[in-house]
LUMPAKOL-189520 format. One record per residue: residue in one letter; chain; x, y, z of N, C-alpha, C in turn. Coordinates in steps of 0.2 Angstrom, whole numbers. Layout:
BEGIN
   aa   ch     nxx     nyy     nzz    caxx    cayy    cazz     cxx     cyy     czz
    A    A       X       Y       Z       X       Y       Z       X       Y       Z
...
# end
This chain:
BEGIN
   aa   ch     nxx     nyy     nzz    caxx    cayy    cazz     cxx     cyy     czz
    X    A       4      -6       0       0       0       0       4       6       0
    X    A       1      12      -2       4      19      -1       2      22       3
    X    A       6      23       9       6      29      13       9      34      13
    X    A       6      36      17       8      46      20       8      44      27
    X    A      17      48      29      16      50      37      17      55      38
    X    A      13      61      42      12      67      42      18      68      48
    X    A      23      71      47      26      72      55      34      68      56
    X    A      38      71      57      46      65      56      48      65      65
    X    A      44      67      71      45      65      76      46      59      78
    X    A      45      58      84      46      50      86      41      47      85
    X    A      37      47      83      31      43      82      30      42      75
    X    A      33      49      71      31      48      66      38      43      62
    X    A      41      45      65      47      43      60      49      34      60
    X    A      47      31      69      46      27      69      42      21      67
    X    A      34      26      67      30      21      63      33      19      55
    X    A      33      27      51      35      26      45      42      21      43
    X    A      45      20      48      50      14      45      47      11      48
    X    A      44       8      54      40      -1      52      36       0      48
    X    A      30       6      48      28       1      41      31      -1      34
    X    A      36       5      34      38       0      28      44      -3      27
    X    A      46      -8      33      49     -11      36      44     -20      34
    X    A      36     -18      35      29     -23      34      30     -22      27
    X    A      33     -18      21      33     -19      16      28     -15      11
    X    A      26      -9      14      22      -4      13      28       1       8
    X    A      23       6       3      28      12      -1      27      17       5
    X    A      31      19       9      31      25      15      33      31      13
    X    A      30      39      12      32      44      11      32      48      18
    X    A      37      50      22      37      55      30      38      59      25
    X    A      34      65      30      32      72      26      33      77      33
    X    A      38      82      31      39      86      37      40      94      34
    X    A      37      98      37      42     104      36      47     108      38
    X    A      51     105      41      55     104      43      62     103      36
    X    A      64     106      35      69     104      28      75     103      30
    X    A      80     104      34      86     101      39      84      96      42
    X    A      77      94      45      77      88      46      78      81      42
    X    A      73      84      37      73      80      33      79      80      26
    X    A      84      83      27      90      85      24      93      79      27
    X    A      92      79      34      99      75      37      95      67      35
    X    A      87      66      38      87      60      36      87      55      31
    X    A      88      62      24      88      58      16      97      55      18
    X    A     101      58      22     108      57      23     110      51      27
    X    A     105      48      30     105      43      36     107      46      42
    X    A     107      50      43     107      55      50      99      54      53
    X    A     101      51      60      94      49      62      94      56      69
    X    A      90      60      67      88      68      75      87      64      81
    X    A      86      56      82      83      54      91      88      46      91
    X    A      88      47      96      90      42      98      85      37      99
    X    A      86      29      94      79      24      98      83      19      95
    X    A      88      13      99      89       7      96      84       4      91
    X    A      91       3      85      86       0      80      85       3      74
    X    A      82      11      76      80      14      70      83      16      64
    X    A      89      19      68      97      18      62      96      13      57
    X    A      98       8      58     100       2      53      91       1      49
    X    A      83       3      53      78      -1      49      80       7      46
    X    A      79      12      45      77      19      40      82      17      34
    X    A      88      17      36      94      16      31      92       9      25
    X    A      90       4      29      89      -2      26      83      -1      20
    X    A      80       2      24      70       5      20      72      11      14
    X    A      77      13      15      77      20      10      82      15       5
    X    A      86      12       5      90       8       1      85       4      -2
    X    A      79       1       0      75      -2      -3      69       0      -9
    X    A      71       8      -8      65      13     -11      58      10      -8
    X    A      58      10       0      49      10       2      49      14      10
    X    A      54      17       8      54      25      12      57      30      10
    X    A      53      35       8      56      42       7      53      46      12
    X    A      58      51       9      56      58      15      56      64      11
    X    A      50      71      12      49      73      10      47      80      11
    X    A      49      85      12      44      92      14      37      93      10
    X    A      38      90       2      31      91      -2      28      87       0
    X    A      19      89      -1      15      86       0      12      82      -5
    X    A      15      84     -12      13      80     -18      21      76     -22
    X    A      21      73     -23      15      66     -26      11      63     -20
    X    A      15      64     -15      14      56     -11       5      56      -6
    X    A       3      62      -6      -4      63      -3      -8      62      -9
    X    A      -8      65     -16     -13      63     -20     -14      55     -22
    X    A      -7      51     -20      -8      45     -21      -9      40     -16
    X    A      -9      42      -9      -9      38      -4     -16      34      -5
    X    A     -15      28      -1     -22      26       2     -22      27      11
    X    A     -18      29      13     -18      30      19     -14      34      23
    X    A     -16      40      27     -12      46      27     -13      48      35
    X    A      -3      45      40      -6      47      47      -4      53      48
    X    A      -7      55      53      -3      62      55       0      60      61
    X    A       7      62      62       9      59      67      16      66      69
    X    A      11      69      71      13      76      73      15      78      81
    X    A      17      80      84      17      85      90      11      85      93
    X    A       9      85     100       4      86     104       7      89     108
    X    A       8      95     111      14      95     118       8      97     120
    X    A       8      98     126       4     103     133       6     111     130
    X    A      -3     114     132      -1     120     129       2     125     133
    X    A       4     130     129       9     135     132       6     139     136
    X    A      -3     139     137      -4     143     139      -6     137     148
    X    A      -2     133     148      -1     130     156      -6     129     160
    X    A     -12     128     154     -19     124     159     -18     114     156
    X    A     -15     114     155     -16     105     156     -18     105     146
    X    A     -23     108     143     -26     105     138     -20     102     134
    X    A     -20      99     129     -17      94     121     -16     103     116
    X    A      -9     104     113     -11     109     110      -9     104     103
    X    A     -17     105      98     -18     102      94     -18     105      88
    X    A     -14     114      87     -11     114      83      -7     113      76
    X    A      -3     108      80       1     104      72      -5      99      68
    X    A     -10      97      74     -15      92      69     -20      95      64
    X    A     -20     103      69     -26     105      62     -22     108      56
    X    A     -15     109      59     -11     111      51     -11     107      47
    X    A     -11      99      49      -7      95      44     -12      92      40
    X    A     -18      94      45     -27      95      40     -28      96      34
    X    A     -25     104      37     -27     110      33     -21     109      25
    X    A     -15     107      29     -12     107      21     -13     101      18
    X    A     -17      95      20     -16      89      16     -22      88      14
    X    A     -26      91      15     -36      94      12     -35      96       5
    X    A     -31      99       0     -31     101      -4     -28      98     -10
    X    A     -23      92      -8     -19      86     -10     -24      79     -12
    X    A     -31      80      -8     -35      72      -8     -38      72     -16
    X    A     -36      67     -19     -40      66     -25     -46      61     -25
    X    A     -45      54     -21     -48      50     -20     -51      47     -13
    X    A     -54      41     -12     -55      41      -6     -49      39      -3
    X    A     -46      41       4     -42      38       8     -44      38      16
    X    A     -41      34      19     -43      34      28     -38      39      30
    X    A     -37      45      34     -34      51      35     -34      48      45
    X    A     -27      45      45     -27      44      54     -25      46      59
    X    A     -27      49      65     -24      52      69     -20      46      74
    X    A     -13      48      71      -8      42      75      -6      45      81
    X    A      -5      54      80      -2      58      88      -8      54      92
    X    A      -7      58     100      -9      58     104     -16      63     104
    X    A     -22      63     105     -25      68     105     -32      67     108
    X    A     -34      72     113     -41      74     114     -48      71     112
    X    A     -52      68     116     -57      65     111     -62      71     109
    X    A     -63      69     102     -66      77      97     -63      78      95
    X    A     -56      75      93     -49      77      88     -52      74      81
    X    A     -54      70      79     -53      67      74     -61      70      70
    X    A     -66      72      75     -72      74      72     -70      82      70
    X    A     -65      85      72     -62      94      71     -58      94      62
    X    A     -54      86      66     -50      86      57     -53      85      52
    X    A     -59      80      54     -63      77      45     -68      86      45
    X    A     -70      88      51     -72      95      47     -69      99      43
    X    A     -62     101      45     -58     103      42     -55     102      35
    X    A     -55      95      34     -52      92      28     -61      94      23
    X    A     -66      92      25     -73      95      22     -74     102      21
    X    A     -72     105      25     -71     112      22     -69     114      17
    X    A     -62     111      18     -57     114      16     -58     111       7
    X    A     -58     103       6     -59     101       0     -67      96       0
    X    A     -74     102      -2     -79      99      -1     -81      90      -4
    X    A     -77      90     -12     -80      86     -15     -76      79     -13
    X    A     -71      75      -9     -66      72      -8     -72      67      -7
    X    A     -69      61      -6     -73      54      -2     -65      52       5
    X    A     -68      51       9     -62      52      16     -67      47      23
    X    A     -61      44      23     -64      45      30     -58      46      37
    X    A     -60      47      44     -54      49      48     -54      44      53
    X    A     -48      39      55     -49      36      61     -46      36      65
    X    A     -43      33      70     -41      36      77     -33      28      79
    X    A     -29      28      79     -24      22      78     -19      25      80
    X    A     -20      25      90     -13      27      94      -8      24      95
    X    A      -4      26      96       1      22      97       3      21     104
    X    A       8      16     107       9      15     113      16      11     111
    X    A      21      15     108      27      15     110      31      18     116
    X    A      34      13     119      42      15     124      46      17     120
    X    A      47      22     125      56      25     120      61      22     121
    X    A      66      17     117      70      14     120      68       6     119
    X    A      61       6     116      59      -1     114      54       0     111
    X    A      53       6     105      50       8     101      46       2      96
    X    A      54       0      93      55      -3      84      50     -10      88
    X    A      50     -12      92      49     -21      94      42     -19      96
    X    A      40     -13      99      33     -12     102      27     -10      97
    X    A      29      -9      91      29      -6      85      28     -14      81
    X    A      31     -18      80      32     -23      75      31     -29      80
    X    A      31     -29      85      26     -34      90      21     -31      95
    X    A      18     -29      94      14     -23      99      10     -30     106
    X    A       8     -27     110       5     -29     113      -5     -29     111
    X    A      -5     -23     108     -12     -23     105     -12     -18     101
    X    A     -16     -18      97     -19     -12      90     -23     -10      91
    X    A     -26      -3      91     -32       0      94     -32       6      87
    X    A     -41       2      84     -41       5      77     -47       8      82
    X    A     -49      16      81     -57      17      81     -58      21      75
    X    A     -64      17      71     -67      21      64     -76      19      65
    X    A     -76      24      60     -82      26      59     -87      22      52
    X    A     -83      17      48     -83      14      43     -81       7      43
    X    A     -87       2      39     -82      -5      39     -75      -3      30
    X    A     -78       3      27     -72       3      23     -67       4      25
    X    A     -68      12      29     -61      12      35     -58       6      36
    X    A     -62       1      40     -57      -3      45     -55      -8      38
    X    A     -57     -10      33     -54     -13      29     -47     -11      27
    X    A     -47      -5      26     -41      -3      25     -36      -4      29
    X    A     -38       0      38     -33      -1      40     -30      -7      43
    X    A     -35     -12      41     -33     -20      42     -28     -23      39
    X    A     -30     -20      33     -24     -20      26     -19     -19      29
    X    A     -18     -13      32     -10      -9      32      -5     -14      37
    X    A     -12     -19      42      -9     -19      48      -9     -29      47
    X    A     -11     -30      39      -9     -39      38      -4     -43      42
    X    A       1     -40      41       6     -41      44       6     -44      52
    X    A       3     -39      57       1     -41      64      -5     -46      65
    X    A      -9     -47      60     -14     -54      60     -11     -59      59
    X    A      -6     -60      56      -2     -67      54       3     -66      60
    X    A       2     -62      66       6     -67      71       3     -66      79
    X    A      -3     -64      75     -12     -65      80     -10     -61      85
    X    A     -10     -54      84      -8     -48      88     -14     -47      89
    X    A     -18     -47      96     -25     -44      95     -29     -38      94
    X    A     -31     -37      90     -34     -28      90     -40     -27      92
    X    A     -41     -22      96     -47     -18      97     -49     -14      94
    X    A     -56     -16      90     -59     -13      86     -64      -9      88
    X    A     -66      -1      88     -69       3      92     -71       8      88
    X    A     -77      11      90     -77      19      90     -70      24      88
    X    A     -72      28      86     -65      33      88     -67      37      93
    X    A     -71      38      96     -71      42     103     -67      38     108
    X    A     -68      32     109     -67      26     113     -58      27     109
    X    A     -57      24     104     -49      23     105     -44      30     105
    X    A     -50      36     104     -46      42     106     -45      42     115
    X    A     -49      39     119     -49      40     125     -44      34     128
    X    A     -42      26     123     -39      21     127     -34      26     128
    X    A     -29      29     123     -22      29     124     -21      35     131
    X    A     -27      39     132     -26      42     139     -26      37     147
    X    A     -31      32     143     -31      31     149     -27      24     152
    X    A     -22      23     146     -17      18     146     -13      21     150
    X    A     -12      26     146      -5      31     152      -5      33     159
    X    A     -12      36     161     -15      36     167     -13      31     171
    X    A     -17      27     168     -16      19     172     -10      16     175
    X    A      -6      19     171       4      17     171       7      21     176
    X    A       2      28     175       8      33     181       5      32     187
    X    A      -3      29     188      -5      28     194       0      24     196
    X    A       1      18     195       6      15     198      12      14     199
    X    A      17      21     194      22      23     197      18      27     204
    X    A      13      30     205      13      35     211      10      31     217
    X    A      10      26     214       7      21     221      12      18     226
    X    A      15      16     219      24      12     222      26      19     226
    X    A      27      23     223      33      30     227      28      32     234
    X    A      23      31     235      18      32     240      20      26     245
    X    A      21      21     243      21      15     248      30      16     249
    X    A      33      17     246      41      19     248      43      22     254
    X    A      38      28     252      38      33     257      37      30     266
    X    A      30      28     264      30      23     270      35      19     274
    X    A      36      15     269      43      11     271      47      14     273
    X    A      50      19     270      55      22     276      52      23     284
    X    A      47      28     284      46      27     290      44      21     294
    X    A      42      16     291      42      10     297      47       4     297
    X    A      52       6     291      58      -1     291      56      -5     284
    X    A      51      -4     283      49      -8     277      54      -8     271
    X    A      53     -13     266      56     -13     261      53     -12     255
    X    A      52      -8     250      48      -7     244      49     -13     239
    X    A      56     -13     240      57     -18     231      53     -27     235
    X    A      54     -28     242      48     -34     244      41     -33     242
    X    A      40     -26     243      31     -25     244      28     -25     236
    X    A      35     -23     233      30     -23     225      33     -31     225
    X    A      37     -34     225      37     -39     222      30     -44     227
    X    A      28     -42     233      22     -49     236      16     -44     232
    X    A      14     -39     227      10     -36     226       9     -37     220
    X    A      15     -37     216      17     -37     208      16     -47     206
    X    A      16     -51     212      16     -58     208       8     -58     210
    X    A       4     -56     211      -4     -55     211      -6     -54     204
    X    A      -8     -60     200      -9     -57     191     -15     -52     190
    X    A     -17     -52     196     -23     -45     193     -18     -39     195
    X    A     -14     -39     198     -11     -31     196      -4     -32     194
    X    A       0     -37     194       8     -38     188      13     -34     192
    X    A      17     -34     187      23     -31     192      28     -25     188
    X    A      24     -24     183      27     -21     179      25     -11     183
    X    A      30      -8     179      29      -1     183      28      -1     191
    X    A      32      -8     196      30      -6     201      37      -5     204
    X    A      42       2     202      49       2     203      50      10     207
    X    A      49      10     210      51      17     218      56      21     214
    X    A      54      27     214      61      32     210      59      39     212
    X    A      61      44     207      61      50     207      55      51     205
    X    A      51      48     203      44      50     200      44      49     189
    X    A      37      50     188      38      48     180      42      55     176
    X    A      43      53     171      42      59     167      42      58     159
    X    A      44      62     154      44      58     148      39      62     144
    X    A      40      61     137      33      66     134      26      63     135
    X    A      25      58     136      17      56     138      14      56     146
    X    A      17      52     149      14      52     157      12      61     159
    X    A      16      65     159      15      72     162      11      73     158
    X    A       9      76     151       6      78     145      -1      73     147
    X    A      -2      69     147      -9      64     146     -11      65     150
    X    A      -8      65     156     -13      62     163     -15      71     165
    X    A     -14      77     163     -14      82     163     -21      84     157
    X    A     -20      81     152     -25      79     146     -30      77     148
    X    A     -31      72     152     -36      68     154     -39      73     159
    X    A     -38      73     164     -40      78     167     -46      85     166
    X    A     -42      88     159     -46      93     158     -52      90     151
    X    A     -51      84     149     -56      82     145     -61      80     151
    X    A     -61      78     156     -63      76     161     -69      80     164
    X    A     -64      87     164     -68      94     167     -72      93     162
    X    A     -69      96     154     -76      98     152     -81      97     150
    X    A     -80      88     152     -86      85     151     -90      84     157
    X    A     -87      87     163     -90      87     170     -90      80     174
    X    A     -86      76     175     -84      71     177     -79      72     181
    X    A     -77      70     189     -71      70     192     -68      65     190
    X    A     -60      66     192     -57      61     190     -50      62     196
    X    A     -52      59     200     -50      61     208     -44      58     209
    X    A     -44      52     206     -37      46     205     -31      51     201
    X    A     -35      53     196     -27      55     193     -27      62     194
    X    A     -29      65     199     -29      71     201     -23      71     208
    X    A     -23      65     211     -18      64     214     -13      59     213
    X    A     -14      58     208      -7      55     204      -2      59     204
    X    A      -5      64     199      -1      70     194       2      74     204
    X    A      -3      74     208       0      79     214       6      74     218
    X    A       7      68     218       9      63     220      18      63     217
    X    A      16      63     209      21      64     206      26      71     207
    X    A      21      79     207      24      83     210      29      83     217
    X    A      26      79     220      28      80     227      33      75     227
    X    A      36      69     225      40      64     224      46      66     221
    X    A      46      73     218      53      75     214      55      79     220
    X    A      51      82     222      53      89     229      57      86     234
    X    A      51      78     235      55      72     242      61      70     240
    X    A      64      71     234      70      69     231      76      72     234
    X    A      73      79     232      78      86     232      79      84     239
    X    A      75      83     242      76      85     251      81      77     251
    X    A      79      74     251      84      68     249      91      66     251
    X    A      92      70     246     100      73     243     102      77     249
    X    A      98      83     250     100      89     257     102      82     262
    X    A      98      79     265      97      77     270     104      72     272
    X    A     105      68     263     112      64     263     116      68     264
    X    A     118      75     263     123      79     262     123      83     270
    X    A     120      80     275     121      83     280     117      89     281
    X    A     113      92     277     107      95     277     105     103     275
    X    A     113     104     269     111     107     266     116     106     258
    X    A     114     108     253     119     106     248     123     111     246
    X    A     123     118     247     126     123     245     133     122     247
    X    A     136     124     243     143     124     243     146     118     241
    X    A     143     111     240     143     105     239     143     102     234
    X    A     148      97     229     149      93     224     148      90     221
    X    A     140      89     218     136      83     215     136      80     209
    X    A     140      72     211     139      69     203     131      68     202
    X    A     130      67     196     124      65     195     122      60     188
    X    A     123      55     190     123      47     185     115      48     182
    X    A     114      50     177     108      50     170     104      56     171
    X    A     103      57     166      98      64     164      90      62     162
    X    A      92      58     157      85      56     152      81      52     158
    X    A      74      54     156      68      53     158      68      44     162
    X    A      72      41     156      72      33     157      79      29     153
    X    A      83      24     155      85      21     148      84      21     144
    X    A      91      21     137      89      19     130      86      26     128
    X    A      85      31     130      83      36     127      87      43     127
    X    A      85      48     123      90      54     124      84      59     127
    X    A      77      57     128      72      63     130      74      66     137
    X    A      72      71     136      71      76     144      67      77     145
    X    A      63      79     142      53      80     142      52      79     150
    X    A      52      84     151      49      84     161      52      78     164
    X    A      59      75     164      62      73     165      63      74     174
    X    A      65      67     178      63      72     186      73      73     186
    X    A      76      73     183      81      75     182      81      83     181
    X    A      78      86     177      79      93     177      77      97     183
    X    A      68      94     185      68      99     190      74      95     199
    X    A      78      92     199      80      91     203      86      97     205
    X    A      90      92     198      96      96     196      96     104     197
    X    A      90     107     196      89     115     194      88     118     202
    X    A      84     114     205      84     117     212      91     116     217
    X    A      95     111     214     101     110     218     104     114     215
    X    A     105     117     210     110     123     209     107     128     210
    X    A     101     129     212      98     137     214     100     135     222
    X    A     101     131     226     102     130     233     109     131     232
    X    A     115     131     227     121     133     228     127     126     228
    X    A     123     121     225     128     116     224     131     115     217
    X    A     136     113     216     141     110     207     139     105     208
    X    A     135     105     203     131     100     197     137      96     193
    X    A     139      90     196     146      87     186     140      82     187
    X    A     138      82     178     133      77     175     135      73     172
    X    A     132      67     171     134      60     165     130      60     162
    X    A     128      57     157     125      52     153     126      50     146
    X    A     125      43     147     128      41     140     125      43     131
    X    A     117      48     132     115      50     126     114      55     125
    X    A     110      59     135     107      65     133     111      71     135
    X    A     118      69     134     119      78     136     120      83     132
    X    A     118      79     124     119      86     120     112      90     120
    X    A     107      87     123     101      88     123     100      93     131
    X    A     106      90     134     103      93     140     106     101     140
    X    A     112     100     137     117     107     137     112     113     132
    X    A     105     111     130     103     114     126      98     120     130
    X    A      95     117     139      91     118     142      93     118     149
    X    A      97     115     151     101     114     157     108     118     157
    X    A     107     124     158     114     127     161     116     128     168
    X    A     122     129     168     126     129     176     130     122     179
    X    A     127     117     174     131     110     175     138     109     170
    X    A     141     106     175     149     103     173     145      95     169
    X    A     147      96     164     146      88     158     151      86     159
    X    A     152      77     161     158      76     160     160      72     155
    X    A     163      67     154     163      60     149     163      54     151
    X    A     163      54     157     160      47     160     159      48     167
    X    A     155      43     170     155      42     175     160      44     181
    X    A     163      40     180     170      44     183     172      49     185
    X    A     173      54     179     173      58     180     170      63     184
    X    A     162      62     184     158      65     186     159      66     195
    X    A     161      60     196     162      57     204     169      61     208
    X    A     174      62     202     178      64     204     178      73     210
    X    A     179      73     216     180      77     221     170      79     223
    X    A     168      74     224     161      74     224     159      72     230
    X    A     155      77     233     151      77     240     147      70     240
    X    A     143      70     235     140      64     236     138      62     229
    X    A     137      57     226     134      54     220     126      52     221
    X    A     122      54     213     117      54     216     114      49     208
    X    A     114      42     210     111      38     203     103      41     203
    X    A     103      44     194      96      47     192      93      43     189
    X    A      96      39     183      93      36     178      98      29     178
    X    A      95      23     178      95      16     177      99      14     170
    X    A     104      18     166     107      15     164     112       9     165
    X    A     110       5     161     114      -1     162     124      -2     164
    X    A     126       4     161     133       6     162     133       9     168
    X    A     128      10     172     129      13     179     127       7     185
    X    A     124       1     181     121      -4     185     128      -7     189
    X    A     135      -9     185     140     -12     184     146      -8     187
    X    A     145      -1     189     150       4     192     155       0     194
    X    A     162       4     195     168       1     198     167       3     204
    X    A     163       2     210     162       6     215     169       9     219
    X    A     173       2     219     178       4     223     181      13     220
    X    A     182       9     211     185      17     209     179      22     210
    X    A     174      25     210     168      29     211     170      32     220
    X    A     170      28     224     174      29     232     178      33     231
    X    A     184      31     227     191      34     227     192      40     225
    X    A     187      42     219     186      47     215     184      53     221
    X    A     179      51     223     175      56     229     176      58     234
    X    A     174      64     236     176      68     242     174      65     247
    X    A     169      64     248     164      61     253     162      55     250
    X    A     160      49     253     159      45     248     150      42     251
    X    A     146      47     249     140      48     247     135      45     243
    X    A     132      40     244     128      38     237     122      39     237
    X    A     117      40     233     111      42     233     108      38     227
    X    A     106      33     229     103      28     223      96      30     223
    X    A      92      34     217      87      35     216      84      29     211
    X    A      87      24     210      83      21     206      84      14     209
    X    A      86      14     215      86       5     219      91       0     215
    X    A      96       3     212      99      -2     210     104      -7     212
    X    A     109      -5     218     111      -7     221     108      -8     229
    X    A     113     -16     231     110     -19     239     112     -13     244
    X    A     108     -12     250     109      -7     255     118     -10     259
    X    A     116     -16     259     122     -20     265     128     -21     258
    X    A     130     -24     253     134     -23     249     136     -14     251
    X    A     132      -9     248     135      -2     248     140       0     256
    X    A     135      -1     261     138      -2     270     147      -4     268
    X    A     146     -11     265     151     -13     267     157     -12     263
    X    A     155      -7     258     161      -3     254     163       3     257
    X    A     160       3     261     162       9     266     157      16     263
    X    A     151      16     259     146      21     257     141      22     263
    X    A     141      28     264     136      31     266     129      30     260
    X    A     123      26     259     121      23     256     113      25     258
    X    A     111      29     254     103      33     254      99      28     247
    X    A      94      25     249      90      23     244      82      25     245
    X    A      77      22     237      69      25     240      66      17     242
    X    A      64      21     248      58      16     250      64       9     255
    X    A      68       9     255      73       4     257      76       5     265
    X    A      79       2     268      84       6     275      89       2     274
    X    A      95       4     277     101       4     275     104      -4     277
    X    A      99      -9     278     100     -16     278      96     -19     274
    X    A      96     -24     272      91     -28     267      90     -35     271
    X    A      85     -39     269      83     -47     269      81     -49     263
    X    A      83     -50     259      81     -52     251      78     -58     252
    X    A      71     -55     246      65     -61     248      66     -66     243
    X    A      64     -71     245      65     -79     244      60     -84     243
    X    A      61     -85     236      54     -90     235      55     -96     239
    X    A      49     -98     242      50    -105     245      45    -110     242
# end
């Protein structure tokens, strides 16, 4: 088939090389022309294991191009995503701002010659997709179209696999031609009995919010139940695991940290909220979620003061990962930024790591020492403070890391290391939800 993908982000760029990775002609359409300069060159702008090697392989193949114009490839498509930006609007009440969706409407409405399915792949508000078929009606009365709703639920950092083996397809249309088509697109995942849910588009505009919801609830339950644990001796990483082997609630997302962050968790559950309002519904759970999460990044900061003897000013901080999570370069409300930011407005040096995001970081984050490894970072350091669970930090030389530092201070925010292991390298050793002993639990 021929598609159109509106949009060279991460969503757009990754869908359009699996599909035509499934063996689809794929046109990414951007206006963006440096963008798409670099990636006619195999210059990939993100970082996602993977996508390097499928876009290179697909564009060698001629069944991905990339393109600023919107013709040939619109008047010839049978299927056209828009897979645009949704960020939280600027005007800082929570809403989806959804104007790159009605741009990419507005200029692909005049391209339609025949019938096509027109999909909202971004993220978006339910009444997105009935705003776009208006606009495309407008715009080009006499067209035959229809619009449907086909979110995506890609991890960053496990895109390419969650994409080309998903855990589910969530088509919402208005047509049994629609769904024909986009069953079409999506042959490929029927032959390896990927189950889909087939819906409304009102309904599959609202699963992808309430997926994410669903997911930051239980980071904010875990960091709730942490918190506890310190106070009573408890262990968290026990309690998620006697809670997580319960198959009604799994054990996934149930890991005690800094709090979420990323381009969807803060954006959606923010989303959700205000679609919530203005359809007059409370929505109490995620109301204290998103409060729960605010307050998780503050208890961090205090954290850190607390390990440092109880103030950080004038004090040394390495700080191991930036990005939101592994395997990614994002900072998008990352609980690294606001941590970092308040530690240097309280009057501590900031040396940073990370293996992908610091030319991202050095873009929005000033006042930090960048360094080139670990290491380094450690070196004459009041105390280290692990932000992000890379796996090159899992494996530290601790003894060297000790040696390197002033004070030998550890602040594990992401529970990677044993409390008694740390003790007994001689670490003054802070973790969440944990005390400075363990009893590692034991199947019997």
């Amino acid at each position: 088939m021929k598609i159109a993908v509106i949009g060279t982000g991460y969503v757009g760029l990754v869908s359009g090389a699996c599909l035509a990775e499934f063996g689809h002609e794929v046109t990414c359409i951007d206006s963006d022309e440096s963008k798409i300069s670099r990636l006619k060159h195999g210059d990939i702008p993100i970082y996602e294991p993977g996508l390097d090697s499928m876009v290179v392989k697909n564009v060698k193949a001629e069944r991905l191009i990339f393109s600023v114009d919107y013709s040939p490839a619109i008047p010839e498509a049978e299927v056209i995503f828009i897979a645009v930006g949704t960020p939280a609007s600027r005007r800082g009440d929570g809403y989806a701002d959804l104007s790159y969706v009605y741009e990419a409407a507005r200029q692909l409405a005049p391209y339609l010659q025949h019938y096509v399915v027109v999909v909202n792949k971004s993220t978006v508000p339910v009444g997105t997709a009935c705003q776009v078929k208006r606009i495309i009606s407008e715009t080009n009365p006499q067209v035959s179209f229809d619009v449907a709703s086909n979110p995506e639920f890609l991890r960053e950092g496990a895109a390419i696999n969650d994409f080309m083996r998903p855990d589910r397809v969530v088509l919402g249309v208005s047509s049994k031609k629609a769904e024909a088509v986009l069953k079409a697109v999506y042959q490929p995942l029927y032959l390896i009995e990927t189950p889909f849910v087939l819906t409304n588009i009102e309904t599959a505009e609202l699963i992808k919010y309430a997926a994410n919801a669903f997911l930051a609830t239980k980071i904010s339950f875990i960091n709730e139940i942490a918190n506890l644990c310190e106070e009573i001796g408890g262990d968290v990483q026990d309690v998620a695991k006697g809670i997580g082997l319960d198959g009604r609630i799994g054990k996934k997302f149930l890991h005690a940290g800094p709090g979420y962050g990323g381009s969807c968790f803060p954006k959606d559950t923010h989303a959700l909220l205000r679609i919530a309002q203005d359809n007059g519904v409370a929505c109490r759970i995620i109301e204290a979620v998103v409060e729960v999460n605010a307050a998780q990044k503050a208890r961090m900061t205090r954290k850190i003061r607390q390990a440092l003897g109880g103030s950080e000013g004038g004090k040394t901080i390495a700080v191991l990962g930036l990005s939101f999570k592994p395997e990614t370069d994002d900072l998008r409300d990352a609980p690294a930024l606001t941590i970092i930011s308040k530690l240097i407005e309280n009057g501590a040096v900031v040396r940073a790591h990370d293996p992908q995001a610091m030319n991202e970081a050095k873009k929005i984050l000033s006042g930090v020492v960048y360094c080139s490894s670990p290491y380094e970072a450690c070196e004459g350091a009041d105390a280290v403070v692990l932000m992000t669970e890379w796996n090159e930090y899992r494996a530290l030389d601790l003894l060297r890391v000790k040696k390197a530092m002033k004070h030998p201070t550890f602040v594990d925010l992401r529970n990677v290391y044993r409390p008694t292991a740390m003790k007994q390298l001689g670490f003054d050793y802070h973790s969440v939800g944990r005390t400075s002993t363990e009893r590692k639990s034991e199947s019997i």
